[in-house]
Biopython code that builds the backbone (N, CA, C, O; Angstrom):
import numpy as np
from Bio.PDB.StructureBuilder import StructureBuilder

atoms = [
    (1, "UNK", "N", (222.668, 19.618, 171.856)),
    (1, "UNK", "CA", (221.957, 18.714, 170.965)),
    (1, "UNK", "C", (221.926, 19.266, 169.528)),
    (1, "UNK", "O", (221.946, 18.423, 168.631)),
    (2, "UNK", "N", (221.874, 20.701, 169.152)),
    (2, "UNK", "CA", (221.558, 21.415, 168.220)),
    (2, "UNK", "C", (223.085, 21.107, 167.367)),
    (2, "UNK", "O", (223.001, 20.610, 166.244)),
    (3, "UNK", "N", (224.354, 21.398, 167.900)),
    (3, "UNK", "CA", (224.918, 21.357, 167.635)),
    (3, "UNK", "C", (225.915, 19.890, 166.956)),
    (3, "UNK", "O", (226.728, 19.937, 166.032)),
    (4, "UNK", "N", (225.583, 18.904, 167.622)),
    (4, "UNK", "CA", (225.774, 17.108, 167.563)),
    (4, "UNK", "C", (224.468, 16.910, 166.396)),
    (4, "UNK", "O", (224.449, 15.793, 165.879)),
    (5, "UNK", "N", (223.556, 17.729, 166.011)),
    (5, "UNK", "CA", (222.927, 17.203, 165.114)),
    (5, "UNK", "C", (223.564, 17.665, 163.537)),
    (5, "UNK", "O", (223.710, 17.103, 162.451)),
    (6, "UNK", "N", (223.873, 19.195, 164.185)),
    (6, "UNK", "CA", (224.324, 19.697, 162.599)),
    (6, "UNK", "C", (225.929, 19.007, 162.665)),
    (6, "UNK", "O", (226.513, 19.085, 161.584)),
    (7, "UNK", "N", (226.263, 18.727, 163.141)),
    (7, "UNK", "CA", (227.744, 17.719, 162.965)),
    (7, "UNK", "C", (227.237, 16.245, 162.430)),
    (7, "UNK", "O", (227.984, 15.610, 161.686)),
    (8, "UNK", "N", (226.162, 15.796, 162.757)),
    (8, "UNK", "CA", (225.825, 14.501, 161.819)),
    (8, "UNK", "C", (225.377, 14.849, 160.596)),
    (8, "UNK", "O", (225.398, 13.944, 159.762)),
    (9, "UNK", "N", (224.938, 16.007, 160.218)),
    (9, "UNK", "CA", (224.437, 16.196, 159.462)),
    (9, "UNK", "C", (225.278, 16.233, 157.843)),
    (9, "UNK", "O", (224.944, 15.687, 156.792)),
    (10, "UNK", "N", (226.712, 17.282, 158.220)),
    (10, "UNK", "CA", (226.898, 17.536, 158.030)),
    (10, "UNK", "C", (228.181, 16.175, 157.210)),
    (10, "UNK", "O", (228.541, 16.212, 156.033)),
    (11, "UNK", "N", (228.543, 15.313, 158.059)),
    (11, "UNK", "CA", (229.315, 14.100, 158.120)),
    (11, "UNK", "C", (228.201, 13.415, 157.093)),
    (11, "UNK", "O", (228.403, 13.074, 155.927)),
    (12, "UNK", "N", (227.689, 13.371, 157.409)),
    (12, "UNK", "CA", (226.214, 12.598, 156.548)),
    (12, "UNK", "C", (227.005, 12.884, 155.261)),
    (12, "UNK", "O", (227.930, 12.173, 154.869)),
    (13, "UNK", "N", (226.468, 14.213, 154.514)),
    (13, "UNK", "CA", (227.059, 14.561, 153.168)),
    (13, "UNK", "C", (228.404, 14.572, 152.865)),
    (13, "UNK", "O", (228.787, 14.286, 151.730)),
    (14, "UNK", "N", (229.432, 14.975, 154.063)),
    (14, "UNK", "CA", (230.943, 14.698, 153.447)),
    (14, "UNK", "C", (231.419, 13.124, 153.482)),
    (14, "UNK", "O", (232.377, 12.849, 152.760)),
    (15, "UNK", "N", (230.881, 12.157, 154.197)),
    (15, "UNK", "CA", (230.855, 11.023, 154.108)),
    (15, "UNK", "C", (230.267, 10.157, 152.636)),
    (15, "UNK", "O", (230.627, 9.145, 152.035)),
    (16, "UNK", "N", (229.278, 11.082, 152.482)),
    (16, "UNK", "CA", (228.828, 10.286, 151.139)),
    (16, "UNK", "C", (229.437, 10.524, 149.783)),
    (16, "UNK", "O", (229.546, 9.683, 148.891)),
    (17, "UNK", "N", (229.860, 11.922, 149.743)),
    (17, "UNK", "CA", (230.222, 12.366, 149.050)),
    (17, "UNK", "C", (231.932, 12.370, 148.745)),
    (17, "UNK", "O", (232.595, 12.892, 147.848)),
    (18, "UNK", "N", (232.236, 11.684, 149.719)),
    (18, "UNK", "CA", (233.768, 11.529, 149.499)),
    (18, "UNK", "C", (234.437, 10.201, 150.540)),
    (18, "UNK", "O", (235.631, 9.963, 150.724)),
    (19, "UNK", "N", (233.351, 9.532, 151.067)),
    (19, "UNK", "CA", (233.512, 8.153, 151.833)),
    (19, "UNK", "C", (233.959, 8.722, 153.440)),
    (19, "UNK", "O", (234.083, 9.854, 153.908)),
    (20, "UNK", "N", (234.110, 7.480, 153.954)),
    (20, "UNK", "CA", (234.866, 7.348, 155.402)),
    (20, "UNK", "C", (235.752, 8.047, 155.676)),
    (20, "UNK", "O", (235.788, 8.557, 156.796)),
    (21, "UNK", "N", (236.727, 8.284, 154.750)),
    (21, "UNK", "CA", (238.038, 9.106, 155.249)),
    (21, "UNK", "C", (237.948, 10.638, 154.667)),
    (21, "UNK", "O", (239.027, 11.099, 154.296)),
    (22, "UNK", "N", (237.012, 11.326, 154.564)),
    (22, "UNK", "CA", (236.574, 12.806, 154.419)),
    (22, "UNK", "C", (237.030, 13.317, 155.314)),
    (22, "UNK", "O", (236.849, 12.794, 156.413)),
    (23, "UNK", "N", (237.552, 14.143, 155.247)),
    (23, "UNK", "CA", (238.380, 14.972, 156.299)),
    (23, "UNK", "C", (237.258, 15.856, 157.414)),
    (23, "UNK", "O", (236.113, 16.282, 157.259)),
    (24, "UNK", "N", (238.060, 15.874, 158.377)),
    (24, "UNK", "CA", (236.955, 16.222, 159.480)),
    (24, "UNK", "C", (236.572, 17.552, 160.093)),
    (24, "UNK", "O", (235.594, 17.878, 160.765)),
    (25, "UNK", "N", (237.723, 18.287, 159.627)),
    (25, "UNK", "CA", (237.867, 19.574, 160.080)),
    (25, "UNK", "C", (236.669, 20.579, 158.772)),
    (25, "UNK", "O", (236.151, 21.689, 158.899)),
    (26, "UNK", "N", (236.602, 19.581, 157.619)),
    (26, "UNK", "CA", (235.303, 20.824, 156.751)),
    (26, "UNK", "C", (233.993, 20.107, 157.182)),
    (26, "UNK", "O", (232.932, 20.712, 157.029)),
    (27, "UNK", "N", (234.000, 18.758, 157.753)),
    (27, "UNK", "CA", (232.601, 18.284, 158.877)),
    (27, "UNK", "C", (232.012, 19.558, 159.951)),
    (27, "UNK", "O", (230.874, 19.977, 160.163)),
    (28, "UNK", "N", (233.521, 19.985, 160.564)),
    (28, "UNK", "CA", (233.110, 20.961, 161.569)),
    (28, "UNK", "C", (232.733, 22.282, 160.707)),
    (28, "UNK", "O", (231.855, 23.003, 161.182)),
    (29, "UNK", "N", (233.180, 22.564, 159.779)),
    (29, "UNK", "CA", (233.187, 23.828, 158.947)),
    (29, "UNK", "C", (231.976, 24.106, 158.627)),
    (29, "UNK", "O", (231.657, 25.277, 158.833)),
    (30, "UNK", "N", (230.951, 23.219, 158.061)),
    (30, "UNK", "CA", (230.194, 22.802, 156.975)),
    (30, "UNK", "C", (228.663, 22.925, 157.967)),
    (30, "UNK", "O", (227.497, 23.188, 157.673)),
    (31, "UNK", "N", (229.523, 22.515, 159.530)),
    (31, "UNK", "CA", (228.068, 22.488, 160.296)),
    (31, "UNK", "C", (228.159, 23.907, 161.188)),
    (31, "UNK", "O", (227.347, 24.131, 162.086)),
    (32, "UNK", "N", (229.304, 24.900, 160.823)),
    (32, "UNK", "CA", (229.141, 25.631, 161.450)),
    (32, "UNK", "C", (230.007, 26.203, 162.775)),
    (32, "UNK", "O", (229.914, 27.300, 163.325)),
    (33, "UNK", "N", (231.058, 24.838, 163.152)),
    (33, "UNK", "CA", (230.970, 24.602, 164.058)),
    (33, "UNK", "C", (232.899, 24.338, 164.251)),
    (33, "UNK", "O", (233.297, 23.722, 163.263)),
    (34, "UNK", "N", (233.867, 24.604, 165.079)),
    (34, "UNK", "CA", (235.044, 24.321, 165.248)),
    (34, "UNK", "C", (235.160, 22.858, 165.463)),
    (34, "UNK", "O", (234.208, 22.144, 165.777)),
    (35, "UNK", "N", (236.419, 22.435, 165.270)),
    (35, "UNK", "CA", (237.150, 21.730, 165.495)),
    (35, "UNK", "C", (236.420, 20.851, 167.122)),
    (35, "UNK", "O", (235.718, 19.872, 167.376)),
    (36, "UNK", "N", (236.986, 21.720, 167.718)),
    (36, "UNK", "CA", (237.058, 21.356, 169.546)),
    (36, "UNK", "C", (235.375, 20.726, 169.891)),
    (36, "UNK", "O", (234.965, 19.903, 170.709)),
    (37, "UNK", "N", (234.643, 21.619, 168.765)),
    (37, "UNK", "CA", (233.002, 21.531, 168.810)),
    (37, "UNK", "C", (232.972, 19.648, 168.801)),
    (37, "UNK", "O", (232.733, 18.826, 169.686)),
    (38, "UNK", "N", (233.270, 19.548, 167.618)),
    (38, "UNK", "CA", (233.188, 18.045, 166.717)),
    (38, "UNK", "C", (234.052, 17.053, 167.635)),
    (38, "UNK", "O", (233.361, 16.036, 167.588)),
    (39, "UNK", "N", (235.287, 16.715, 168.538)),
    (39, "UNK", "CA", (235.951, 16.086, 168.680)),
    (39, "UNK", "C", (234.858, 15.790, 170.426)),
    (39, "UNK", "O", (234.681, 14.761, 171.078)),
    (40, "UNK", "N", (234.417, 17.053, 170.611)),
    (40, "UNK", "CA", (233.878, 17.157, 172.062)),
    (40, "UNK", "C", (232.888, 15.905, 171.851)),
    (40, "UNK", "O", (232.948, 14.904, 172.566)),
    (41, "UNK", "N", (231.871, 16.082, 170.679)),
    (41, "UNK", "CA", (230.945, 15.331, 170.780)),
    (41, "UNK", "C", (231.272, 13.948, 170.468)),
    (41, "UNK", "O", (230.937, 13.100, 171.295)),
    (42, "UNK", "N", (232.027, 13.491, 169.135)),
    (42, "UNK", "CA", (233.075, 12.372, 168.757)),
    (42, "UNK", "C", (234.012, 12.694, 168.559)),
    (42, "UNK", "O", (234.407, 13.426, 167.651)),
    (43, "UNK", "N", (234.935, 11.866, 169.947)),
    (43, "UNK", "CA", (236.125, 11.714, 169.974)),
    (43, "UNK", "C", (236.984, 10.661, 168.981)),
    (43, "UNK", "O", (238.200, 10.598, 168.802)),
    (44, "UNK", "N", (236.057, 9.979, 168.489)),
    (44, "UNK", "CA", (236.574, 9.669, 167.377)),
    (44, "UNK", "C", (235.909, 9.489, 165.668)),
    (44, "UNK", "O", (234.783, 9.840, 165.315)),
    (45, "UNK", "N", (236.780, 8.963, 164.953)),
    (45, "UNK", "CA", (235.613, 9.155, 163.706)),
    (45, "UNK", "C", (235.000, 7.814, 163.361)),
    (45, "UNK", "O", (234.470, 7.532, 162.286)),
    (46, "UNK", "N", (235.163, 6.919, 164.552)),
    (46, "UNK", "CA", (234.624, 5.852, 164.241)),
    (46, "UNK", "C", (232.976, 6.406, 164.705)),
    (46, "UNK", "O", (231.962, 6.391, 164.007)),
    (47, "UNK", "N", (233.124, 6.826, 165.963)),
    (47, "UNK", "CA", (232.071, 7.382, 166.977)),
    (47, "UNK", "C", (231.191, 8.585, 165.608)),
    (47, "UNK", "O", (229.996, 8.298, 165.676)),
    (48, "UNK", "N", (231.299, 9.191, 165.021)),
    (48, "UNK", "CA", (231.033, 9.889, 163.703)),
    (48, "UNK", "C", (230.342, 8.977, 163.065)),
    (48, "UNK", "O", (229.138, 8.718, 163.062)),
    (49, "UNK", "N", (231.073, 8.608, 162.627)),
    (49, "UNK", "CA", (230.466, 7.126, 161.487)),
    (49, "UNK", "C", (229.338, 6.461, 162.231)),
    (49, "UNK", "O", (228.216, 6.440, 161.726)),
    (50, "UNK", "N", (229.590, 5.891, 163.458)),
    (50, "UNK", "CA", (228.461, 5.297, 163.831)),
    (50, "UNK", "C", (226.917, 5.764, 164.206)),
    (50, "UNK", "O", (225.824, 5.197, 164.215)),
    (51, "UNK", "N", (227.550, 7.510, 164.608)),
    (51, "UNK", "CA", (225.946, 8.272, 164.438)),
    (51, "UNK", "C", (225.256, 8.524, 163.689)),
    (51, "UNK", "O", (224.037, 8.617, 163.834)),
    (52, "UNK", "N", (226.194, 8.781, 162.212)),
    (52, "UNK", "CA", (226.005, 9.076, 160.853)),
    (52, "UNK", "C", (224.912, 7.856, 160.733)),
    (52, "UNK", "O", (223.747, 8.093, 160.416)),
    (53, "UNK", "N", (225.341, 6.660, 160.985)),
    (53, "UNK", "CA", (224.826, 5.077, 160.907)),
    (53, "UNK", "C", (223.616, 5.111, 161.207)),
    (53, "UNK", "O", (222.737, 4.915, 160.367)),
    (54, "UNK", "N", (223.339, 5.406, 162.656)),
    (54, "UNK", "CA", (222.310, 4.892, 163.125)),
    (54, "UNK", "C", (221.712, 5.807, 163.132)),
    (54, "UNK", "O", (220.540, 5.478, 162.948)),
    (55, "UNK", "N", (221.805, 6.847, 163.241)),
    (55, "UNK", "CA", (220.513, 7.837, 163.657)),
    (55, "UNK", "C", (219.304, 7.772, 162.737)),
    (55, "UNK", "O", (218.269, 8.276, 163.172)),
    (56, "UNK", "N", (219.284, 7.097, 161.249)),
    (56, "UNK", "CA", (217.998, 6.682, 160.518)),
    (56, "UNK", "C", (217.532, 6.167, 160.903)),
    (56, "UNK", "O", (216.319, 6.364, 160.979)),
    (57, "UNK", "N", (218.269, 4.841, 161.583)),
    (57, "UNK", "CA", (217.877, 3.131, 162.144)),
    (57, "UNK", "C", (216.581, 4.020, 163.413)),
    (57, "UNK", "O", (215.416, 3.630, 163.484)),
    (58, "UNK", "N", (217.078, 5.089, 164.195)),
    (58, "UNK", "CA", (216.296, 5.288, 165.866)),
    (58, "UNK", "C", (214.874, 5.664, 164.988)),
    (58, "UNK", "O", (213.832, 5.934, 165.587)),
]
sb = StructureBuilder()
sb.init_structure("model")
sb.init_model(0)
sb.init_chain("A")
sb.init_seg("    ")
for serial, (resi, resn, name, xyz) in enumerate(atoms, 1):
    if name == "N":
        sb.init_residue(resn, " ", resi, " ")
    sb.init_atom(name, np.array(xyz, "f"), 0.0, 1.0, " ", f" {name:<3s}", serial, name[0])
structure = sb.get_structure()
């Protein structure tokens, strides 16, 4: 859980700061966290985007 949070977190700011297509591998960097970490939790970057999305909305 600790880890899927600092990966939204982290998408949060490279998303805003450089849109949708921010590269994903300094998402994993940024939270700390590899590659394999980030893809485990979203397998894709739509699945990214949409946590990024909602997790204010919960």
């Amino acid at each position: 859980m600790r880890n899927r949070q600092a990966l939204v977190d982290a998408a949060r700011t490279a998303f805003g700061e450089h849109g949708l297509h921010a590269a994903l591998e300094p998402i994993a960097v940024a939270a700390g966290l590899g590659n394999a970490t980030l893809y485990r939790h979203f397998p894709t970057r739509a699945a990214l985007w949409q946590a990024v999305l909602t997790e204010p909305m919960q």
